[in-house]
C-alpha positions in Angstrom: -19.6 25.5 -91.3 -20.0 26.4 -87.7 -18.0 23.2 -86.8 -15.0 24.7 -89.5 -15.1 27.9 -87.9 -14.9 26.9 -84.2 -11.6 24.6 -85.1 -10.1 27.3 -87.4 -10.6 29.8 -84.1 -9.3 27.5 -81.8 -6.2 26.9 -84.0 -5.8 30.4 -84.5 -5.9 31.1 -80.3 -3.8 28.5 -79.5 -1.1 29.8 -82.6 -2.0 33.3 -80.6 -0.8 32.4 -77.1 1.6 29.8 -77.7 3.3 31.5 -80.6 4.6 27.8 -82.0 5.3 25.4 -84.2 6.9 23.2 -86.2 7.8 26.1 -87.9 9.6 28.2 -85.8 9.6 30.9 -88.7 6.5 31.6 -86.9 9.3 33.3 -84.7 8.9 32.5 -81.3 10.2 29.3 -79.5 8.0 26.5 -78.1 6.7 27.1 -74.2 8.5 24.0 -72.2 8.5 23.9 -68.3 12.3 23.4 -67.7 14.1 20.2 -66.6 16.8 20.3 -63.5 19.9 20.0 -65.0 22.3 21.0 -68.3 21.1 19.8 -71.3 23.3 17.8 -73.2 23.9 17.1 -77.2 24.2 13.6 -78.3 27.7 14.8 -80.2 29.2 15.9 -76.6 27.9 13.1 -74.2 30.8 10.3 -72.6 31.7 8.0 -75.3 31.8 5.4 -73.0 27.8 5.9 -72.5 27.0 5.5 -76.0 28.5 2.0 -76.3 25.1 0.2 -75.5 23.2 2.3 -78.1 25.9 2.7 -81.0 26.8 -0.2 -83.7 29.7 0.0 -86.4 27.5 -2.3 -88.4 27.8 -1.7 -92.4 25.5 0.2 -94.4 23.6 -1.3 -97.1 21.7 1.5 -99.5 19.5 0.5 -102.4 20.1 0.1 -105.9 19.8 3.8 -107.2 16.7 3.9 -109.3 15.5 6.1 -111.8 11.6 7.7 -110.7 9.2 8.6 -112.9 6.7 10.5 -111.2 5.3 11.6 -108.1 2.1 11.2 -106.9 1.7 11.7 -103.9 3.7 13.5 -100.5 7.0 11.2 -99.9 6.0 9.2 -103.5 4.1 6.1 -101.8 1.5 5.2 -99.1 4.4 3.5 -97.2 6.2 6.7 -97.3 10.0 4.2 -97.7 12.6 6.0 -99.7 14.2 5.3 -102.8 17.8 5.8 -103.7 16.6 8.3 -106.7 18.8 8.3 -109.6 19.1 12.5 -110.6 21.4 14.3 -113.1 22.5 17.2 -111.1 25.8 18.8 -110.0 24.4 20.9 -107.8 25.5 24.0 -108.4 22.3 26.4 -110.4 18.8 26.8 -109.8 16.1 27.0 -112.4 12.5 28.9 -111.8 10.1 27.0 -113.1 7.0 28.9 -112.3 5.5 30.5 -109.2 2.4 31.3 -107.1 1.2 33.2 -104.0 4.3 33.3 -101.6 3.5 32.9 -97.7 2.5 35.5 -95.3 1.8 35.6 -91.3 -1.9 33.9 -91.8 -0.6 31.5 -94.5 2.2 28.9 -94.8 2.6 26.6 -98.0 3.0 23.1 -95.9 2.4 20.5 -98.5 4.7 19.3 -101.5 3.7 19.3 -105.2 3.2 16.4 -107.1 4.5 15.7 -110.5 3.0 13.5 -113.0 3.8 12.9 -116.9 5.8 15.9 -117.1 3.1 18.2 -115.4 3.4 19.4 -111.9 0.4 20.4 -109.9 1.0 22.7 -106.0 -0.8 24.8 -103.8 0.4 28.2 -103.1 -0.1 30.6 -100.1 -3.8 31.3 -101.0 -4.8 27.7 -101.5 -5.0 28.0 -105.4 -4.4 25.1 -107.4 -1.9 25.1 -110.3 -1.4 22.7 -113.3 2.0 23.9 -115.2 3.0 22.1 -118.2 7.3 21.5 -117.6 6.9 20.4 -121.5 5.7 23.6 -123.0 6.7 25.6 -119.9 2.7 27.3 -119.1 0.6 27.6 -116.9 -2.4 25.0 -118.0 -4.6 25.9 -115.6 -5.5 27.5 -111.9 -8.3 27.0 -109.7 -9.3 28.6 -106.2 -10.6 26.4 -103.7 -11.8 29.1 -101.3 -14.6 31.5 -101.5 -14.0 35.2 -101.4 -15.2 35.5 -97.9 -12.8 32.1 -97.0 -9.3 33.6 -98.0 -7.0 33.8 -95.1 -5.0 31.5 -93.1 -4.6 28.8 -95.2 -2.6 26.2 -93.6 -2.8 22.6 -93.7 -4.1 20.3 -96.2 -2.4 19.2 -100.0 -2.4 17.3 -103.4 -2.0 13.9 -104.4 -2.8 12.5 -107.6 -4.5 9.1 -109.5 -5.2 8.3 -112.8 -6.9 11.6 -113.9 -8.1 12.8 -111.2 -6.2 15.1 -108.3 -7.0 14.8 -105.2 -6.9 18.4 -102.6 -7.3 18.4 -98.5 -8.5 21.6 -98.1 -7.7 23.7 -95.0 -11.2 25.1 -95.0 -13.1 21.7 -94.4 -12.9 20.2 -97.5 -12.0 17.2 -99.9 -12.4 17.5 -103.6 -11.9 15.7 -106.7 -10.8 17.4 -109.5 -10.3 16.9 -113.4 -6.6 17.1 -113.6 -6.3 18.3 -117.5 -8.7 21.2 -116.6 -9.5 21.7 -112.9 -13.1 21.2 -112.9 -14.8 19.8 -110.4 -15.7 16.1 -109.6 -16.9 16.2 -106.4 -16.8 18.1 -102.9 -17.0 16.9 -99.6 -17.7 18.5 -96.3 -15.6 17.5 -93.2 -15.8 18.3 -89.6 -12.8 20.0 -89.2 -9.8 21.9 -91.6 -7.7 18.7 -92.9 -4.0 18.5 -90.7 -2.4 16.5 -93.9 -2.1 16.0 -97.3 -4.0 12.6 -98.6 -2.8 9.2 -99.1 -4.0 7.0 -101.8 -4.4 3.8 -102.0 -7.1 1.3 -104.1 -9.0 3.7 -105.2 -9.7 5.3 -101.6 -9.0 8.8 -100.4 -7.7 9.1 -97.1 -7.0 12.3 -94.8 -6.7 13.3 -91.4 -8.8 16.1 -89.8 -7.2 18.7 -87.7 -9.9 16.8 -84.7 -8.0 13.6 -85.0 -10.7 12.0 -87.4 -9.3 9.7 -90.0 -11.8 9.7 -92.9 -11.7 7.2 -95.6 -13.8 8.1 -98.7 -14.2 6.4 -102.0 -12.0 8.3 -105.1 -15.1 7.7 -107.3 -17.7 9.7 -105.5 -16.7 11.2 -102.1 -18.4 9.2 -100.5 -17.5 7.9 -96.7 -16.2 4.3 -96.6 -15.4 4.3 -92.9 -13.8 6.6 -90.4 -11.9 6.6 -87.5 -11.8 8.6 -84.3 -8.9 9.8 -82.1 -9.2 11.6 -78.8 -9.6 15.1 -79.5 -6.2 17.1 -78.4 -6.7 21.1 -77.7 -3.2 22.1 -79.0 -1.0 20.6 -81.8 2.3 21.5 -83.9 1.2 22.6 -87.5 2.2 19.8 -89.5 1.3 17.2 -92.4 2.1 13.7 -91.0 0.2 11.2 -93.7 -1.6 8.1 -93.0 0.6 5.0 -94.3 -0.6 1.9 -95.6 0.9 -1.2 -96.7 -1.0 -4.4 -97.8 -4.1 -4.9 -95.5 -2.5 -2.3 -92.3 -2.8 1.4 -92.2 -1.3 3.3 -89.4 -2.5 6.9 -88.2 -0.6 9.1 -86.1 -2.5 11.4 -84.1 -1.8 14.6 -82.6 -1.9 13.5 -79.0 0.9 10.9 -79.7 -1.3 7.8 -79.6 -1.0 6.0 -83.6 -3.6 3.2 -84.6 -3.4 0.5 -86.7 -6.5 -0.3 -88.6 -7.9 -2.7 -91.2 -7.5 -1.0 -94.2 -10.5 -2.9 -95.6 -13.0 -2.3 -93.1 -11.5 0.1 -90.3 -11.0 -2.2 -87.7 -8.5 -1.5 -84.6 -5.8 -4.1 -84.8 -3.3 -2.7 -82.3 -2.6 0.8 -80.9 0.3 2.9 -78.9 1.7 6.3 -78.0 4.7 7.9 -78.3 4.0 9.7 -74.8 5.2 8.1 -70.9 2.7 8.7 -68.5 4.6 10.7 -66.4 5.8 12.9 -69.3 1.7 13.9 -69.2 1.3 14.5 -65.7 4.7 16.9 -65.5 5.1 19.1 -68.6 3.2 21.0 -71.4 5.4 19.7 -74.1 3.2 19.0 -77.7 2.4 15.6 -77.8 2.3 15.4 -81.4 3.6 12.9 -83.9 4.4 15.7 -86.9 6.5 12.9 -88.7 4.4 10.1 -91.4 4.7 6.7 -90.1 7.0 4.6 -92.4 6.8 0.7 -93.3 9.7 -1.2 -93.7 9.6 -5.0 -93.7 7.0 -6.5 -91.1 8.2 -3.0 -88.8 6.4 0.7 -89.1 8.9 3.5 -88.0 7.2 5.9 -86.1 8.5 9.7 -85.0 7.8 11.5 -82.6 8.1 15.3 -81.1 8.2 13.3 -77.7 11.4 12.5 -78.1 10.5 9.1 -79.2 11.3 7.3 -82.6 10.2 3.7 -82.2 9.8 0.6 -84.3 7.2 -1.6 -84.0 6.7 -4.5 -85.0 3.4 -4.2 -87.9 1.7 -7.8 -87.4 1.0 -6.8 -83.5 2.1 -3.5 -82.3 4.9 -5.1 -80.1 7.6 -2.2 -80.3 11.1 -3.8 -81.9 13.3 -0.7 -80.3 12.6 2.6 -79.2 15.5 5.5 -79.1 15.3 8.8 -77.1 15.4 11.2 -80.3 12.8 14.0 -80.8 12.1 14.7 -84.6 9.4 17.1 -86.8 10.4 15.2 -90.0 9.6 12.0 -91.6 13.0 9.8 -91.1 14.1 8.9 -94.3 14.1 5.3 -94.7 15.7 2.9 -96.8 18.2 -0.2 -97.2 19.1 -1.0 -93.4 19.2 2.7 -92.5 17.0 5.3 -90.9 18.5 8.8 -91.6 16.6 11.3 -88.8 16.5 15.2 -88.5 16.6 15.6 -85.0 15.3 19.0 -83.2 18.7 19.4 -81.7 19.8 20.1 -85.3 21.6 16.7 -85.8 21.8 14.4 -88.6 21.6 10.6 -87.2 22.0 7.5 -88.7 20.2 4.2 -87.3 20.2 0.8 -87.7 16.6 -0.3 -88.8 17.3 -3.8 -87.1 17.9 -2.4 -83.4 18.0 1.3 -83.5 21.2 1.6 -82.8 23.5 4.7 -83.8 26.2 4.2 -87.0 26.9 8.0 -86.8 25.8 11.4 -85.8 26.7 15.0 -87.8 25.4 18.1 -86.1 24.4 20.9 -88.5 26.7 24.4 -88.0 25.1 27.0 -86.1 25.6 29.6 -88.6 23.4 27.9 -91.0 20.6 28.5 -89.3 20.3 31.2 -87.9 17.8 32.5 -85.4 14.3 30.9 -85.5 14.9 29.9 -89.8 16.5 26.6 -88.3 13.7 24.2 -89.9 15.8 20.8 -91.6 13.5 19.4 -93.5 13.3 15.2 -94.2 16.5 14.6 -96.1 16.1 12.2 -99.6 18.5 10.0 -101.4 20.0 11.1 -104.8 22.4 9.2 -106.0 23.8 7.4 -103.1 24.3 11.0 -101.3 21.8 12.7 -98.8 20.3 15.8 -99.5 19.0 17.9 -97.3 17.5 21.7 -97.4 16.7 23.9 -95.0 18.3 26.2 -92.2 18.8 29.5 -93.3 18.2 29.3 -97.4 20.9 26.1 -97.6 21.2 22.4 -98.6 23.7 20.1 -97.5 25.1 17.0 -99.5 25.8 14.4 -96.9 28.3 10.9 -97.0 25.6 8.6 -96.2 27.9 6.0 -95.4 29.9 8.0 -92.5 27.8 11.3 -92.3 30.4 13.3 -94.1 29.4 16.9 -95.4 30.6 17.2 -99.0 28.6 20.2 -99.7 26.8 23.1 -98.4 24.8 26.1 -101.0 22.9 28.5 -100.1 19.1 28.3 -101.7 17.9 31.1 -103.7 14.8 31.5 -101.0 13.6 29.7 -98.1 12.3 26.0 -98.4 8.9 25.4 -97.8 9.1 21.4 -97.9 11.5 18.4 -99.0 13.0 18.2 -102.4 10.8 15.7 -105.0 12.1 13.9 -107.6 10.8 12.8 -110.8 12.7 12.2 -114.1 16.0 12.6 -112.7 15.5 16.1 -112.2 15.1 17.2 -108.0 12.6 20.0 -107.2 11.7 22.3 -104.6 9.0 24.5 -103.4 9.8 27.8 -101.9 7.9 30.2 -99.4 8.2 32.5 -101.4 5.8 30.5 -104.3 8.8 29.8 -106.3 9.4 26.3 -107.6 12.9 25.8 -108.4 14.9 23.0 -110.1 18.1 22.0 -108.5 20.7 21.6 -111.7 
């Protein structure tokens, strides 16, 4: 407990001080030292200077595909996107049922899940709902703090397996529970509150602690399988970047910018990185943090950074493929031969996954984001269009193939993570507590 409390103050300090994060509703802008000169979009630099670093290659997007359910945060330990079939004209939005909205202390950070018709979130207060989309109630509702434990909940989330459902607490906790009635499996005690939401995989629970500790614990019990330690880094972006896995190699991304890959079996260090240059340490206070979940593709991981680094490495030995100078919060989107990123200048930016090179660029209007509610979160593809929410109370409906906007709506409230898809029906969470359907 002591250990819990001493990371939730430090958190709470550094949020004090710094008055950041990745979610600049927060209301403040991050502290930066700087740089000589006049900084320049993407969009506005000399064509002639993009020629080395942009392609006209084509576009090839997977085969639309209908999902069923999902399970867990971005649908799959290797966090690659589908091309989700959905029925939707996207024009009305449905309530489906609601919990605790946000406040100053508390931020709802983690997507639902959605299984057999059944979707399970956590609000603002940490409470776990089961609601029935079938016979539209409320099945069942559980607290997963004590009385005395009941403010600033941030961090953690859900995933889902067989019948049980998984929860990261932000207190210091992973538990088990029943998923037809809540109860309890089992509980166990971490060092730290839990940065992200778990991955599963095999029967194996995995999270990440707000100290940079990757604990790997077996679904039946709780009990610790291995673990994995990180350099412990004093300030960090709230944010839920997930372990990914694929095969035999899971990659962590830490909070300092240095990612691992591991032996999924046993926890041995296969090869290791960092999305930070030396001299970028040594000459500003920027966050080091990679908020975005690495994502497999092929034999390459993508991995995002708030550096201003997405790179792909190669996943066999941790030689790096490409790296571009883009900064990003979000998870790219990845799938076909394309990496669709959210970049902090408020750009929408197409790669090639092959050499990272840029097919096209869209920068977001002003005006629909206005003042510090200018968070774009991690587009997905619906139909063989991107969709994206986000800004202040919008979505956008993107050309994937040239970046075109074909729509723009504005939300009934504020998003509070990516859309989810299951049954060809899209979903949202709101900060308000809402979840909507998107119609």
């Amino acid at each position: 407990m002591r250990n819990i409390i001493k990371y939730s103050l430090l958190f709470l300090i550094f949020l004090f001080f710094t008055g950041c994060g990745t979610r600049e509703f927060f209301g403040f802008e991050e502290k930066k030292i700087p740089l000589p000169g006049k900084r320049v979009s993407i969009l506005k630099a000399d064509v002639s200077k993009l020629e080395d670093i942009s392609t006209d290659s084509k576009i090839v997007l997977g085969k639309i595909t209908e999902n069923q359910n999902w399970e867990q945060t971005f649908n799959s330990p290797t966090h690659l996107s589908l091309n989700f079939s959905v029925i939707s004209n996207f024009s009305k939005f449905n309530k489906i049922t609601s919990g605790s909205k946000e406040n100053k202390e508390s931020k709802i950070l983690s997507q639902p899940i959605l299984q057999n018709n059944i979707i399970y979130f956590m609000d603002g207060k940490s409470n776990i709902f089961s609601y029935d989309l079938n016979n539209r109630r409320v099945v069942w509702k559980k607290k997963i703090t004590s009385n005395r434990e009941n403010n600033h909940n941030m961090g953690g989330g859900i995933a889902i397996a067989k019948n049980k459902l998984f929860v990261n607490s932000p207190y210091g906790e992973v538990l088990s529970l029943n998923k037809d009635d809540g109860s309890l499996f089992w509980r166990k005690k971490t060092s730290s509150p839990l940065r992200s939401t778990p991955t599963l995989v095999e029967n194996r629970v995995l999270s990440l602690t707000v100290d940079n500790r990757l604990l790997v614990l077996d679904a039946n019990n709780g009990e610790l399988i291995w673990s994995h330690e990180g350099i412990f880094n004093n300030t960090s972006i709230i944010s839920e970047p997930k372990v990914a896995v694929e095969q035999n190699i899971l990659v962590v991304p830490y909070s300092n910018g240095d990612y691992f890959a591991l032996n999924f079996a046993n926890g041995i260090e296969l090869w290791r990185g960092s999305t930070v240059d030396i001299e970028q340490t040594k000459t500003s206070n920027t966050f080091n943090d990679i908020d975005a979940s690495p994502v497999f593709i092929n034999n390459s991981v993508i991995i995002a950074s708030a550096t201003g680094k997405i790179i792909s490495v190669d996943k066999r030995n941790g030689s790096k493929n490409w790296t571009r100078d883009l900064s990003t919060n979000q998870t790219p989107l990845v799938n076909g031969n394309s990496i669709y990123v959210i970049s902090n200048n408020k750009e929408i930016i197409n790669l090639d996954t092959k050499n990272g090179k840029i097919r096209w660029i869209t920068k977001i209007d002003e005006e629909l984001s206005k003042h510090y509610l200018n968070i774009w979160y991690s587009p997905i593809l619906v139909n063989n269009k991107l969709f994206i929410v986000g800004g202040d109370k919008k979505f956008i409906l993107l050309n994937p193939y040239n970046g075109k906007i074909e729509k723009i709506k504005s939300l009934p409230s504020l998003p509070a993570s990516s859309p989810f898809v299951a049954k060809s029906k899209i979903y949202l969470n709101m900060r308000n507590g809402d979840i909507i359907s998107i119609e």
